[in-house]
C-alpha positions as CSV (number, residue, x, y, z in Angstrom):
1,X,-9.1,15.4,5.7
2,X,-11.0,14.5,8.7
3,X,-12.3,11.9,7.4
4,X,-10.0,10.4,5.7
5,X,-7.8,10.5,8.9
6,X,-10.8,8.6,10.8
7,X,-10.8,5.8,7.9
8,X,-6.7,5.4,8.5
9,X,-7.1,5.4,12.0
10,X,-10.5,3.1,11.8
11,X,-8.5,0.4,9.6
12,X,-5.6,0.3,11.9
13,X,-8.3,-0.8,14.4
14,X,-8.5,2.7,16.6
15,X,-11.7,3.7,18.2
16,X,-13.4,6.8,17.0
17,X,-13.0,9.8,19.0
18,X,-16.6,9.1,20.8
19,X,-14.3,5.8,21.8
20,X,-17.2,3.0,19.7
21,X,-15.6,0.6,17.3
22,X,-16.9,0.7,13.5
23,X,-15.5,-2.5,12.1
24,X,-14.2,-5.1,14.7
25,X,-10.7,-6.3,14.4
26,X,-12.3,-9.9,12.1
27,X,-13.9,-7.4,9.3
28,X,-11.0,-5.6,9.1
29,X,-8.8,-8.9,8.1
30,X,-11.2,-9.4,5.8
31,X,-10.8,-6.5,4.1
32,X,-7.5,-6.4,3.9
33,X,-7.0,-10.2,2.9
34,X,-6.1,-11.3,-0.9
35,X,-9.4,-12.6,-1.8
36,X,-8.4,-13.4,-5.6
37,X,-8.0,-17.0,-6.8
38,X,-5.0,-17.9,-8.9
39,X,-6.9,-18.4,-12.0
40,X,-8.3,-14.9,-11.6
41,X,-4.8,-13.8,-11.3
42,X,-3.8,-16.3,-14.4
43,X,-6.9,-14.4,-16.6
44,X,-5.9,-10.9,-15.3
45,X,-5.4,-8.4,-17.9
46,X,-2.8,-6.6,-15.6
47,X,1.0,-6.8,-16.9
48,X,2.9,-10.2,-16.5
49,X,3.6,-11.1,-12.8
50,X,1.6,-8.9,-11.1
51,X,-0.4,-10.3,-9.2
52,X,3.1,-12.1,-7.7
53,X,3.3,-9.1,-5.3
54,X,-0.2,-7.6,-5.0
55,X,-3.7,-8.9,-4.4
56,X,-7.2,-7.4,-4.5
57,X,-9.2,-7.8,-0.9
58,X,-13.0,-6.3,0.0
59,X,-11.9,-2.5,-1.9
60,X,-8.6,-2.5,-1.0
61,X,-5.5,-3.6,-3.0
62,X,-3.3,-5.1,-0.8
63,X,0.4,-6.1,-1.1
64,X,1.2,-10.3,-0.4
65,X,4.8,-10.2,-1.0
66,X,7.6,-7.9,-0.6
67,X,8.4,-5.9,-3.6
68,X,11.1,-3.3,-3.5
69,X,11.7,-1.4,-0.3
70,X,8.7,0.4,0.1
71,X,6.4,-2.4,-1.5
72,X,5.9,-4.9,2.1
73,X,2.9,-7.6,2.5
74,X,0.2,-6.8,4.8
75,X,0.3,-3.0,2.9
76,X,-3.1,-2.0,1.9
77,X,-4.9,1.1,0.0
């Protein structure tokens, strides 16, 4: 759990508890950017529209447009 809580806290750009950065503020945008083209999307073997909402960045799915109440862009996991 520890861990897991230093990842969360890493990505929202928080210093570790030692207070040294991991990833700079740049690599984390990167990350969590949409890094697919749309042909990739157009190919995809996901169901019909959806990569509309969602995107793929470095690990991390991330969410581009707003998609129900909970669903908001700039989301990752």
């Amino acid at each position: 759990m520890d861990d897991l809580l230093a990842f969360g806290r890493m990505m929202l750009g928080h210093p570790t508890d030692s207070g040294e950065r991991i990833l700079s503020r740049p690599t984390i945008e990167l990350m969590t950017r949409d890094h697919l083209t749309p042909e990739q999307k157009a190919a995809s073997p996901f169901f019909e529209r959806f990569w509309d909402t969602y995107g793929w960045g470095l690990g991390l799915g991330v969410v581009t447009a707003r998609n129900g109440i909970a669903e908001a862009p700039g989301r990752f996991g």
